[in-house]
C-alpha positions as CSV (number, residue, x, y, z in Angstrom):
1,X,10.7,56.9,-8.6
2,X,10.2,56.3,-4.6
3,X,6.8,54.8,-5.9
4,X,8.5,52.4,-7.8
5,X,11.4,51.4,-5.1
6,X,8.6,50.7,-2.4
7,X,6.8,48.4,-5.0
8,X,9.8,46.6,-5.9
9,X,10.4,46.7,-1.9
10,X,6.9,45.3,-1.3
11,X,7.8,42.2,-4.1
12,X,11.0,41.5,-2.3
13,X,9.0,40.7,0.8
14,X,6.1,38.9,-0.6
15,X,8.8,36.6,-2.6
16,X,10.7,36.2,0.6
17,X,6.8,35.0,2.5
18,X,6.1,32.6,0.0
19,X,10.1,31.1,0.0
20,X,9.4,30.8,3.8
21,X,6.7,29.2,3.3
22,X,7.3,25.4,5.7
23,X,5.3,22.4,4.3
24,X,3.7,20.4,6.9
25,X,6.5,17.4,6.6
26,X,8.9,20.3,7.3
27,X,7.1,21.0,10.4
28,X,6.7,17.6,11.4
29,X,10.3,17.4,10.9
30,X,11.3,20.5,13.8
31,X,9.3,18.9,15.7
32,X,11.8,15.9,16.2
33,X,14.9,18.3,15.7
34,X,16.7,16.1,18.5
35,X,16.1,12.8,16.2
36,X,19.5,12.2,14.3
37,X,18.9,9.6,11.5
38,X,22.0,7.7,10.1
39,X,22.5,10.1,7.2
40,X,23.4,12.6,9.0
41,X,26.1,10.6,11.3
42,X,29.8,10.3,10.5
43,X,30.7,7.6,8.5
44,X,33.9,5.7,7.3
45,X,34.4,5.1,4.0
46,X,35.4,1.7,2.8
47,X,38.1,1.1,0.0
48,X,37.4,-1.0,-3.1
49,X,39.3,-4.6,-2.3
50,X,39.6,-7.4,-5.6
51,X,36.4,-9.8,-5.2
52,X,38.8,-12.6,-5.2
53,X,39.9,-11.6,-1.7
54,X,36.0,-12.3,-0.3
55,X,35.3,-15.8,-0.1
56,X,31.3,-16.7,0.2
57,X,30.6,-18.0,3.7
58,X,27.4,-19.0,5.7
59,X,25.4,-16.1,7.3
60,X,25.6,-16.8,11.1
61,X,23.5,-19.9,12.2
62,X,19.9,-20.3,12.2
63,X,17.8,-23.3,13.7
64,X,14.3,-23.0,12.4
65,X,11.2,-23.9,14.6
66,X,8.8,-23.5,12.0
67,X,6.3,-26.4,10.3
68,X,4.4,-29.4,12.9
69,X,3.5,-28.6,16.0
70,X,0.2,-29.7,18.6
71,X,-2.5,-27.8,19.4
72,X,-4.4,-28.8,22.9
73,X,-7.1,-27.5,24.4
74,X,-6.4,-26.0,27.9
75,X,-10.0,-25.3,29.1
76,X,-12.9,-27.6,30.1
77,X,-14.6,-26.6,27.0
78,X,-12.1,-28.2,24.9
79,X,-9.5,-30.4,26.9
80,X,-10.5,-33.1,24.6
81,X,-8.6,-31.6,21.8
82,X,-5.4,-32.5,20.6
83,X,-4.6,-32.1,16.6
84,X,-1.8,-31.1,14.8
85,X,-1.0,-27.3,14.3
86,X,1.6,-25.8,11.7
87,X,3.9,-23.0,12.6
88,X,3.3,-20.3,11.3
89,X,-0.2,-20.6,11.3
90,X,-3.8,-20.5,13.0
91,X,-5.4,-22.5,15.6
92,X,-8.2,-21.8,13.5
93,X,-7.1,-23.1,10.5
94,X,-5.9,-26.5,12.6
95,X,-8.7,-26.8,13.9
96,X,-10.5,-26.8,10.6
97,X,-7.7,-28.8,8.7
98,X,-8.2,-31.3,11.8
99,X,-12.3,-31.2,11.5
100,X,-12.7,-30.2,14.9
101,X,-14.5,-27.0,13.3
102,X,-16.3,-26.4,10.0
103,X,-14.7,-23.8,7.3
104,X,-15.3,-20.1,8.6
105,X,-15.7,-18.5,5.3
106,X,-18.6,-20.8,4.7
107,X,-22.3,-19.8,5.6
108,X,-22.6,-19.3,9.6
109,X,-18.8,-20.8,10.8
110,X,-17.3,-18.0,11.0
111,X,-19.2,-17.9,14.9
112,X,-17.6,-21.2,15.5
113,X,-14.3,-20.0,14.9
114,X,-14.8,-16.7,16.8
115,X,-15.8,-18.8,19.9
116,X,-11.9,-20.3,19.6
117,X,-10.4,-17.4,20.5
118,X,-12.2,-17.0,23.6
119,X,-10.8,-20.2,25.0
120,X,-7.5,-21.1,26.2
121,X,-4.6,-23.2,23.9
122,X,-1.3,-24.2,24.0
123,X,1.0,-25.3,20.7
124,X,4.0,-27.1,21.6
125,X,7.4,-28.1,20.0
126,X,9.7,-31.6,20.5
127,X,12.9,-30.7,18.8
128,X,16.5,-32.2,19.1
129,X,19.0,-29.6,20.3
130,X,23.0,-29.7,19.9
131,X,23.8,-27.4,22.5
132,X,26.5,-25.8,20.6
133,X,25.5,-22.3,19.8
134,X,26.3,-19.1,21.8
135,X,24.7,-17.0,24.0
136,X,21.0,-18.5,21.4
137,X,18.3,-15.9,21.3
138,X,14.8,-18.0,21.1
139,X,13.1,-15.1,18.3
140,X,9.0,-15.4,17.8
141,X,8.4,-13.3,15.0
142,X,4.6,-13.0,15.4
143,X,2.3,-14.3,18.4
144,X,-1.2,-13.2,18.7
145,X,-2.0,-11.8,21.0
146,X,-0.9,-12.1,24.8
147,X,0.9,-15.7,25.4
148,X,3.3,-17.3,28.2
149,X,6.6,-19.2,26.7
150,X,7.8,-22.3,29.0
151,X,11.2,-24.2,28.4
152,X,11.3,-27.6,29.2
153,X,9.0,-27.1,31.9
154,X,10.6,-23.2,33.1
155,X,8.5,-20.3,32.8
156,X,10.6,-18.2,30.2
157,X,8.9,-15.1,28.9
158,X,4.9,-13.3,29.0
159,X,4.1,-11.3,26.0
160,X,1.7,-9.7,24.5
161,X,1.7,-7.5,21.1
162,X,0.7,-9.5,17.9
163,X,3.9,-8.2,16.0
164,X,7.3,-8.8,17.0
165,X,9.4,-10.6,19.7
166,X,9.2,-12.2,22.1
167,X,12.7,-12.9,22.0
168,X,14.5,-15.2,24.9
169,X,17.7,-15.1,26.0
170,X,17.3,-19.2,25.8
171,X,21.0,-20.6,27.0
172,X,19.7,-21.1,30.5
173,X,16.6,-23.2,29.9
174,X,18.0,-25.2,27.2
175,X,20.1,-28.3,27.3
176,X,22.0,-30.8,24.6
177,X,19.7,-33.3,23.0
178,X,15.6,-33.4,23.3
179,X,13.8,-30.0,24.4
180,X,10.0,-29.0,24.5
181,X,8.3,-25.7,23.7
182,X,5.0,-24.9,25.2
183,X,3.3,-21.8,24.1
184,X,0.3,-21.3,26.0
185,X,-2.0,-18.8,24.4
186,X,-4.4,-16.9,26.6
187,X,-7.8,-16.0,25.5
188,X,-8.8,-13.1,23.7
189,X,-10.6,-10.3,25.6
190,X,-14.1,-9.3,25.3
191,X,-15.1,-5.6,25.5
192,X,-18.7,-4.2,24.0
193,X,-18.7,-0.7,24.9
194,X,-21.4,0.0,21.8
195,X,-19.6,1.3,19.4
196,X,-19.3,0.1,15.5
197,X,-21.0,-1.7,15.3
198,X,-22.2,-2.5,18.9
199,X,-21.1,-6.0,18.4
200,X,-17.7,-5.6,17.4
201,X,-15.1,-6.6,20.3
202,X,-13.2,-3.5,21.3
203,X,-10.2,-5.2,22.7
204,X,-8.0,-4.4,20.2
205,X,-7.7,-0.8,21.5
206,X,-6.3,-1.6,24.0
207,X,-3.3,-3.8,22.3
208,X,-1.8,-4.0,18.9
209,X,-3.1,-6.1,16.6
210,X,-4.6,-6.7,13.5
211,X,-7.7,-4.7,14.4
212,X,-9.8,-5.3,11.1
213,X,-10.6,-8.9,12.3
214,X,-12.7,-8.2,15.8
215,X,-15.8,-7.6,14.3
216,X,-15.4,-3.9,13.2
217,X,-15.5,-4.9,9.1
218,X,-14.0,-7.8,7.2
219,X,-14.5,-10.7,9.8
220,X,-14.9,-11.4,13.7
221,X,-12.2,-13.9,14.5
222,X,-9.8,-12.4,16.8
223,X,-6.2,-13.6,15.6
224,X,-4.9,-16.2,17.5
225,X,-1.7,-18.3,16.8
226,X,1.9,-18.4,15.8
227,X,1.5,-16.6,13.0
228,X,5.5,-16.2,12.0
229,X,8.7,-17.3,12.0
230,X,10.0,-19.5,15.3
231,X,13.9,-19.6,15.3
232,X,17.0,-20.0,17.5
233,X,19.7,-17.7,16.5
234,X,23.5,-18.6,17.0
235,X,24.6,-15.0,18.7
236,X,28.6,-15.2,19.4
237,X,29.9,-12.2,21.6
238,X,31.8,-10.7,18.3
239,X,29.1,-10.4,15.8
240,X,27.3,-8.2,13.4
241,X,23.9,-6.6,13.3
242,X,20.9,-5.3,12.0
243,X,22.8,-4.0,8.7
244,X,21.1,-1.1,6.7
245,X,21.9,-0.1,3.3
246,X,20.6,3.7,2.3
247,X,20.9,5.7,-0.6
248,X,22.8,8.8,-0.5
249,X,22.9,9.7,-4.6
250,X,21.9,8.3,-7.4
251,X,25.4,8.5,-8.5
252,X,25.8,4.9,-6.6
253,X,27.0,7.2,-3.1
254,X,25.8,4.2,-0.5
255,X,25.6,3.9,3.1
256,X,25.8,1.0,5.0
257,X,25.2,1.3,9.4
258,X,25.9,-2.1,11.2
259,X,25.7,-3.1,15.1
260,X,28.5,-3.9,17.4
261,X,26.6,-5.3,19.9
262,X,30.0,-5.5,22.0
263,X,33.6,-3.7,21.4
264,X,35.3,-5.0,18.5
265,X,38.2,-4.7,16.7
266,X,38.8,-6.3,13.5
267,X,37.8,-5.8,9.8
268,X,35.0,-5.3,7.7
269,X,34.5,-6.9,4.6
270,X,31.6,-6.2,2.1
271,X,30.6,-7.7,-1.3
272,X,27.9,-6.3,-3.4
273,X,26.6,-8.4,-6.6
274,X,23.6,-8.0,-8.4
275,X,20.0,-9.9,-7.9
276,X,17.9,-9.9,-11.1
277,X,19.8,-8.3,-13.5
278,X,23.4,-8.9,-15.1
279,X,26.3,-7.1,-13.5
280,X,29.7,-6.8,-11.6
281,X,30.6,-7.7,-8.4
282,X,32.0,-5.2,-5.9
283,X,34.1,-5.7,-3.1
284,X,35.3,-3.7,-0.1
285,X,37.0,-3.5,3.0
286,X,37.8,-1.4,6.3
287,X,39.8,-1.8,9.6
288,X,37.6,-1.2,12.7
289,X,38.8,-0.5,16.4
290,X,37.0,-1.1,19.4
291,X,33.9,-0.2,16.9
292,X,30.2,-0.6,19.6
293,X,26.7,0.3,18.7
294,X,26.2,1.6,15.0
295,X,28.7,2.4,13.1
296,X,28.0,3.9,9.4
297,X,30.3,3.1,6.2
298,X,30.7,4.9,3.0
299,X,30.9,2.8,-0.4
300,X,30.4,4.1,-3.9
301,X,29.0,1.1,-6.0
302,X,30.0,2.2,-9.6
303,X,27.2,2.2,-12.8
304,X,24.3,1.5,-10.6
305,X,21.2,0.3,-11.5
306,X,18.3,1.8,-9.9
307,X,15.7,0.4,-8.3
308,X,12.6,1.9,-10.5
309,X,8.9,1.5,-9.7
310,X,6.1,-0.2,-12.2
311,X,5.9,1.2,-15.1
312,X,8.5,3.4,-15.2
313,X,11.5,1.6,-14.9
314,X,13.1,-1.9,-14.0
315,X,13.1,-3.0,-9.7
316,X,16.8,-3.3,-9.8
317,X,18.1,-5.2,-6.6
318,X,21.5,-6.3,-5.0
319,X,22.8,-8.8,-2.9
320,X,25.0,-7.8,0.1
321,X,27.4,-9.8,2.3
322,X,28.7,-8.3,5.3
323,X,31.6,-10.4,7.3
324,X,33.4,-9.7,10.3
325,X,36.9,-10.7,10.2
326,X,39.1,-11.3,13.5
327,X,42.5,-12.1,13.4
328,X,42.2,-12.8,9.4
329,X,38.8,-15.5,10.4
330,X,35.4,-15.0,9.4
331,X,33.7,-14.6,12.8
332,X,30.3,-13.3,11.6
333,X,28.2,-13.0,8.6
334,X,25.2,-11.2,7.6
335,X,23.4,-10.8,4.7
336,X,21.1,-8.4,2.6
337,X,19.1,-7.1,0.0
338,X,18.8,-3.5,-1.6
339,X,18.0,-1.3,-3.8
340,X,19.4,1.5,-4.8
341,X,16.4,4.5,-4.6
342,X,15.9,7.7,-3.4
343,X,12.0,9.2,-2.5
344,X,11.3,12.7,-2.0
345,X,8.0,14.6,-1.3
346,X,7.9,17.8,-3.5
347,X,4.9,20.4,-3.3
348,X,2.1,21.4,-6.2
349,X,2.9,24.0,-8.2
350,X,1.5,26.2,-6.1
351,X,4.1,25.8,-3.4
352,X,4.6,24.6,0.3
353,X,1.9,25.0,2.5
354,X,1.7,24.6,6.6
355,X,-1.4,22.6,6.5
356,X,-0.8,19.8,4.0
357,X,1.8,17.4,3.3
358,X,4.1,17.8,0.2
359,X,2.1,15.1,-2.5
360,X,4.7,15.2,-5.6
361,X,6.2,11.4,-5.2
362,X,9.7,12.1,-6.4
363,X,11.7,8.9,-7.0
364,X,15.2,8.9,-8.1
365,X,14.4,12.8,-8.7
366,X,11.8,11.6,-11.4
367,X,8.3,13.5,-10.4
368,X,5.5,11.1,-10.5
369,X,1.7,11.1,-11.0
370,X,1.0,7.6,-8.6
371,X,-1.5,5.1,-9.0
372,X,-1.9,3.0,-5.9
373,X,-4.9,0.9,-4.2
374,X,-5.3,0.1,-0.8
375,X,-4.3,-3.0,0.9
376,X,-6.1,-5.3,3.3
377,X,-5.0,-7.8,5.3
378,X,-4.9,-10.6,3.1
379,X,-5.9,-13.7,5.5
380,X,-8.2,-13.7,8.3
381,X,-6.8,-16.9,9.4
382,X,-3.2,-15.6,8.9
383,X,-2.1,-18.0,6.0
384,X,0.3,-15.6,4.7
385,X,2.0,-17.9,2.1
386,X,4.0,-16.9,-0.7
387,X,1.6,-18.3,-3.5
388,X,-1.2,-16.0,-2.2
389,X,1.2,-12.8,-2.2
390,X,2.2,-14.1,-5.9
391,X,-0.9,-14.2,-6.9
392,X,-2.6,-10.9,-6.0
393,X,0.6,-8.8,-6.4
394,X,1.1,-10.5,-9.6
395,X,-3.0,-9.3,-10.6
396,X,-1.5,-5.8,-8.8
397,X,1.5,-5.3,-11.1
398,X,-0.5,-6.4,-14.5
399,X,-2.9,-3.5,-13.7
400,X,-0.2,-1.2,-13.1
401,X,-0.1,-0.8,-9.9
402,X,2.5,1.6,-8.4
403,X,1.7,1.8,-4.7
404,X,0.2,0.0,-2.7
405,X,-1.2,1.5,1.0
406,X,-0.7,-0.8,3.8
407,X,-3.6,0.1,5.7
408,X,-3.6,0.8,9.7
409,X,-6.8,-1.3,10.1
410,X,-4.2,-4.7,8.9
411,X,-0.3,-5.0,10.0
412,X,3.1,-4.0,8.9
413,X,3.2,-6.6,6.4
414,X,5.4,-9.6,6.0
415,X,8.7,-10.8,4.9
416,X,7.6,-12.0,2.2
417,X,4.8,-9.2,0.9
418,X,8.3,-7.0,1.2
419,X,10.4,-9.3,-1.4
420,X,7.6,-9.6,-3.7
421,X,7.0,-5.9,-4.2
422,X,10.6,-5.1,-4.1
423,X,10.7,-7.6,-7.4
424,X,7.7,-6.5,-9.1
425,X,8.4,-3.0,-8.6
426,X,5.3,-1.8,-6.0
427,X,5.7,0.7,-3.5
428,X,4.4,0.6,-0.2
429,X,3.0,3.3,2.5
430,X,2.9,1.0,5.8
431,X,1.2,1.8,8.6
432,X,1.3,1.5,11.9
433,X,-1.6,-0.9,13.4
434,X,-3.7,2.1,14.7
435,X,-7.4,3.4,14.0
436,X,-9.5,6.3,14.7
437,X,-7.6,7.2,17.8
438,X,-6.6,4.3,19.2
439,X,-2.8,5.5,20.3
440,X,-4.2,7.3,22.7
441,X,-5.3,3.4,24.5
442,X,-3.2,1.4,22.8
443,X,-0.1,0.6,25.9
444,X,2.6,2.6,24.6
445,X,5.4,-0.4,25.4
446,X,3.7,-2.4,23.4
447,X,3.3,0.3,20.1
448,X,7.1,1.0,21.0
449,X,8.1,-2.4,21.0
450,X,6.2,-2.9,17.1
451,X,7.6,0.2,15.4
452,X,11.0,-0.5,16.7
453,X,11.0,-4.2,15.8
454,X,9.4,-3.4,12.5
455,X,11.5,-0.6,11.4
456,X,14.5,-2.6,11.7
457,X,13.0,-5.5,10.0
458,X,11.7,-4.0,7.1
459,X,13.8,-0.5,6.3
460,X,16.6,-1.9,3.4
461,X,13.3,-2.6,0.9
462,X,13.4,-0.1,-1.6
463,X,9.5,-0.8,-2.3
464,X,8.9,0.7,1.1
465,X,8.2,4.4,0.9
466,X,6.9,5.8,3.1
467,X,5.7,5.2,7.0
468,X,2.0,6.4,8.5
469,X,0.8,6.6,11.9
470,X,-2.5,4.8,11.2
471,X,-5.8,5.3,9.7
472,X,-8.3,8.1,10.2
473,X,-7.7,9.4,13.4
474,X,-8.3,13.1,13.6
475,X,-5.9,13.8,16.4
476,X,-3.0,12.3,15.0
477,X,-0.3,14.0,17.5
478,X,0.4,13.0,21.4
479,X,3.5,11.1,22.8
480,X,2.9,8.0,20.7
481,X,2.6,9.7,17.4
482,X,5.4,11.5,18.3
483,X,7.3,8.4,19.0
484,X,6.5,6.9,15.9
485,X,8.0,10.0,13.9
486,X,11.3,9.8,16.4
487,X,11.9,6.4,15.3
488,X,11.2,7.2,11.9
489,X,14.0,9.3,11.5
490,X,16.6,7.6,14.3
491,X,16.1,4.2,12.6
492,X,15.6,4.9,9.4
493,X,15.6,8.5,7.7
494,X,15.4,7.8,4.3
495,X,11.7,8.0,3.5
496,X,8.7,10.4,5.3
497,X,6.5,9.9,7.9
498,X,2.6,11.0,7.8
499,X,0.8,11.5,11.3
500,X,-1.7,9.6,10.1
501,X,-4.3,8.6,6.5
502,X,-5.9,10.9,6.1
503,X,-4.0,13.8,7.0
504,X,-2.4,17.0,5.2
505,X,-4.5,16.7,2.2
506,X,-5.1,13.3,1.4
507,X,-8.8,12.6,2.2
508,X,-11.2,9.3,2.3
509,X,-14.9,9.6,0.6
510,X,-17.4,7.1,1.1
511,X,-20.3,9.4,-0.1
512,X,-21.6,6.9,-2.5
513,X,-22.0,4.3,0.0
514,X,-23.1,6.2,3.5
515,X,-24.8,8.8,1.4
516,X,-26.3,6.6,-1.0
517,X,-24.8,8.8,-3.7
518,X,-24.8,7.9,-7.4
519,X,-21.5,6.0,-8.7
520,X,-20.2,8.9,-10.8
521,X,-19.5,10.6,-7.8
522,X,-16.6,9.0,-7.7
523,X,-15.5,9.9,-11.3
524,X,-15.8,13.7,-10.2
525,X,-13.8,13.8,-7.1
526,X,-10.9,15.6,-6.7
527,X,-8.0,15.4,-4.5
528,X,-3.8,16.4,-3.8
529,X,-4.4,12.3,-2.9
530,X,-6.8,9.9,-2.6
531,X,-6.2,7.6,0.8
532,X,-9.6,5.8,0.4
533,X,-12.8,5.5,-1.6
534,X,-15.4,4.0,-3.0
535,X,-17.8,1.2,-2.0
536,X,-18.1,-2.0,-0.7
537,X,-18.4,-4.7,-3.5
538,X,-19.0,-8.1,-3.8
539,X,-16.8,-10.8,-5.1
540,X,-17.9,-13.5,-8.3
541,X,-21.4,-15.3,-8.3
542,X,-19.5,-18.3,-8.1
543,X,-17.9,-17.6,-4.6
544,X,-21.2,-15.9,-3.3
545,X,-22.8,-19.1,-4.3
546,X,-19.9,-21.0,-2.5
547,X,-20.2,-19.0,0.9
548,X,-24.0,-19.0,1.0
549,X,-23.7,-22.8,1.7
550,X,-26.9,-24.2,-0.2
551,X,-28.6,-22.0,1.1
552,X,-31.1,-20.7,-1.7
553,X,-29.9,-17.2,-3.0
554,X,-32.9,-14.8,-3.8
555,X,-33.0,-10.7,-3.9
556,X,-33.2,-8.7,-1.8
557,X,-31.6,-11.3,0.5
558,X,-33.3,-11.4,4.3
559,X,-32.2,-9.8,6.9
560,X,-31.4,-13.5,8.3
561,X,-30.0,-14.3,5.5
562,X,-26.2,-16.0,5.0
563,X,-26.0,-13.1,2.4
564,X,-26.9,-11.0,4.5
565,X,-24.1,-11.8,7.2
566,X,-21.3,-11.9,5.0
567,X,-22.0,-7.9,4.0
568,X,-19.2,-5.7,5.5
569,X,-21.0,-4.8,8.8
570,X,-22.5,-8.4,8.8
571,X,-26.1,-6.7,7.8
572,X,-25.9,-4.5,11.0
573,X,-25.9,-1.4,9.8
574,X,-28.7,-0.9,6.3
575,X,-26.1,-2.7,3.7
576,X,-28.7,-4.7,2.1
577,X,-30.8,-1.2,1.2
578,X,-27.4,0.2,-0.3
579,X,-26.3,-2.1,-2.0
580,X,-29.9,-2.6,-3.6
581,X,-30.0,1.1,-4.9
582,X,-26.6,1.1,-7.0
583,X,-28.2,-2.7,-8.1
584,X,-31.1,-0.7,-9.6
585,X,-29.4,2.1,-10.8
586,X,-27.6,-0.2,-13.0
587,X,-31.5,-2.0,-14.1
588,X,-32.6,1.5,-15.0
589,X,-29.5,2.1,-17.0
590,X,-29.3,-0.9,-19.2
């Protein structure tokens, strides 16, 4: 009988080890105890109002900057040139639209574009100005990389950080009728400390940037440009902010946090309608009272419709309004679009475990087996249009396609990128623009400045899932990590945040390609999730015929060969004798 208590004893405790057990996201998680997200604030709740008491009205005004510019040379080398430069945009690609340089993907150019950003530009702006806006913020969305701002002749700002701001406090330079914009873009840095390959440029860790394009992999033309959005915001002392819609249930329980940049007292008013699918309107209202900073709101939107990933259920999305009302006036309008989605990371069935990351994708509290693909950064000379997201989300979606990794060797990815996976249902792990340890040189300002920007840009898309700190660094922790998990949960705290890809059980293979291992490696690979593998390919004859340039194709190519140079380490490090054994591999077989 004692025999039997102590076993049942022993039991007890074993069950009560393996309850205790933390996950490594739980971990993570104590480790920014002191991070309060806006779930876990107080909130208001809003009461349901008729729809016929919320008139539409404007969003608060917007003067966009973007479409013809010039591009002039500001060195000896090139103080001849002077061609016409679209916004956003490349000086590469107006240089090549102007013929001033051949087309880098072709042959050799790519060198002749690289030596561009190494030399000195500025893009300027002649726009007509009314003078009738508030306190206007002059927003850059996207400037690579380090650049000086003048206004009308005034020195106005110095940046640098490819992704996000500078933004201008502009009333002082700007005056009522004709204005110029001069960007002047400094020259990219050049560092070759040997490393790979030797002649990569290692200036990009030591800034933030796209880092794939300096040589390291896909091409060696350091961005340079603006590559987003130029506007002038209309910013009235009483106004609205930064609005963020999260999902607290299922059950249509929403929460809404706004920005007071000053004290305000007034009312809130809020209309919710759907996007892509046929539905009610929903209205609703609250008093506010000397409300400042963020302030959270309660709604219940009645018979939701979720907001389901590819393949398993429609990418539901609504529209939201948000005005400020003073005195019974519209003063300030923003608007918004959601959906309404939860995500959870669950364990295996074999429970939590400190060393690796829960891997169970739980969405809507619907346990999913994913399948994703990495994602690249889709233009080397930044021509992020619409038509060439369409195209290869579209291909995405068709091969079902559920999430897609925003990889830490590109950029936290556009606008746009965001509104077409919300729509076609893809979800997205972004990184941070970090690789192999380069937080630990990359100015921590400057990281600071792109994960808050970013995170507030990009946090109402319910296609976004989840945030990393980067790709394949194996000491994923310090004080800028650790910032990037901070902000994860104080601006956001609705989806995780990894340390880094890959990290708590997700793992990268590359064994048939640095190993030279047979291609049915792959097919016997197992893994809790698979970050990365595989090996690098080669597009259609007909574009490898288009690239070589006339230049006569034969196999094996040279090592001097065009072929040869457009291989992923640019035939530096033994790609023609790898790709030639999988080549005859596949002769053998047929």
């Amino acid at each position: 009988m004692n025999k039997t208590f102590l076993t049942v004893i022993c039991l007890m405790f074993v069950a009560c080890a393996v309850h205790a057990q933390a996950s490594l996201d739980e971990i993570d998680r104590r480790a920014w105890h002191d991070a309060v997200s806006p779930l876990d604030v107080e909130a208001v709740d809003m009461s349901d109002i008729p729809v016929r008491k919320m008139k539409h009205r404007a969003s608060d005004r917007c003067m966009s900057l973007n479409g013809s510019w010039m591009l002039t040379g500001a060195d000896s080398i090139n103080s001849d040139i002077s061609v016409p430069c679209n916004v956003p945009g490349s000086i590469h690609t107006a240089l090549k639209g102007a013929g001033v340089i051949p087309d880098p993907c072709l042959g050799r150019n790519d060198t002749i574009a690289e030596r561009c950003s190494y030399r000195r530009w500025y893009v300027t702006r002649t726009f007509d100005y009314d003078g009738t806006m508030s306190n206007p913020l002059l927003s850059f969305k996207g400037v690579a990389n380090k650049c000086r701002i003048f206004i009308n002749g005034m020195l106005a700002a110095e940046h640098e950080g490819m992704f996000g701001e500078p933004d201008i406090e502009a009333e002082r330079y700007l005056k009522r009728g004709e204005n110029v914009i001069k960007v002047e873009l400094l020259p990219i840095p050049e560092i070759y400390n040997g490393g790979w390959p030797a002649t990569a440029n290692e200036a990009w860790k030591h800034t933030v940037v796209a880092n794939c394009v300096y040589g390291w992999h896909y091409s060696k033309i350091p961005s340079m440009g603006i590559w987003s959005d130029v506007q002038i915001l209309d910013r009235p002392d009483l106004r609205i902010e930064t609005p963020f819609f999260i999902t607290r249930s299922v059950e249509g329980d929403m929460r809404m946090q706004i920005t007071f940049p000053n004290v305000t007292t007034g009312e809130i008013r809020l209309l919710i309608k759907p996007y892509n699918f046929d539905g009610k309107a929903q209205t609703f209202a609250k008093t506010i009272n000397e409300a400042k900073g963020n302030v959270a709101f309660d709604f219940k939107i009645k018979e939701p419709s979720l907001w389901w990933p590819n393949g398993v259920g429609s990418p539901n999305l609504y529209d939201a309004e948000i005005q400020l009302l003073i005195d019974g006036k519209v003063r300030s309008v923003c608007e918004r679009r959601f959906g309404i989605r939860t995500v959870e990371m669950k364990p295996f069935p074999e429970g939590k475990r400190e060393d690796l990351y829960n891997w169970t994708f739980c969405i809507n509290g619907h346990d999913m087996f994913v399948k994703g693909t990495g994602w690249c950064m889709m233009d080397a000379l930044l021509d992020f249009s619409r038509e060439k997201y369409e195209r290869f989300l579209s291909v995405a979606r068709q091969q079902n396609i559920q999430l897609i990794r925003a990889w830490g060797g590109g950029m936290p990815e556009t606008d746009t990128f965001y509104e077409l996976c919300d729509e076609k249902g893809i979800m997205v792990m972004q990184e941070w623009p970090t690789a192999w340890n380069s937080h630990e040189t990359q100015p921590f300002e400057m990281l600071r400045e792109t994960v808050v920007s970013n995170t507030v840009r990009l946090r109402n898309h319910p296609s976004l899932v989840m945030w990393g700190g980067g790709n394949e660094s194996e000491k994923p922790y310090g004080r800028a990590i650790d910032m990037m998990g901070h902000l994860s949960v104080e601006l956001d705290g609705s989806r995780p945040f990894h340390r880094a890809e890959a990290w708590g059980g997700s793992r990268h293979n590359y064994n048939c390609w640095w190993d030279e291992m047979h291609l049915n490696h792959n097919l016997n690979m197992t893994a809790r999730f698979w970050g990365e593998f595989g090996v690098p390919s080669l597009p259609s004859v007909e574009s490898v015929m288009k690239y070589l340039n006339d230049e006569e194709y034969v196999w094996p190519p040279k090592k001097e060969s065009v072929f040869t140079h457009h291989t992923p380490i640019f035939g530096t490090n033994g790609e023609i004798s790898r790709l030639r054994l999988p080549a005859s591999r596949m002769t053998d077989n047929s």
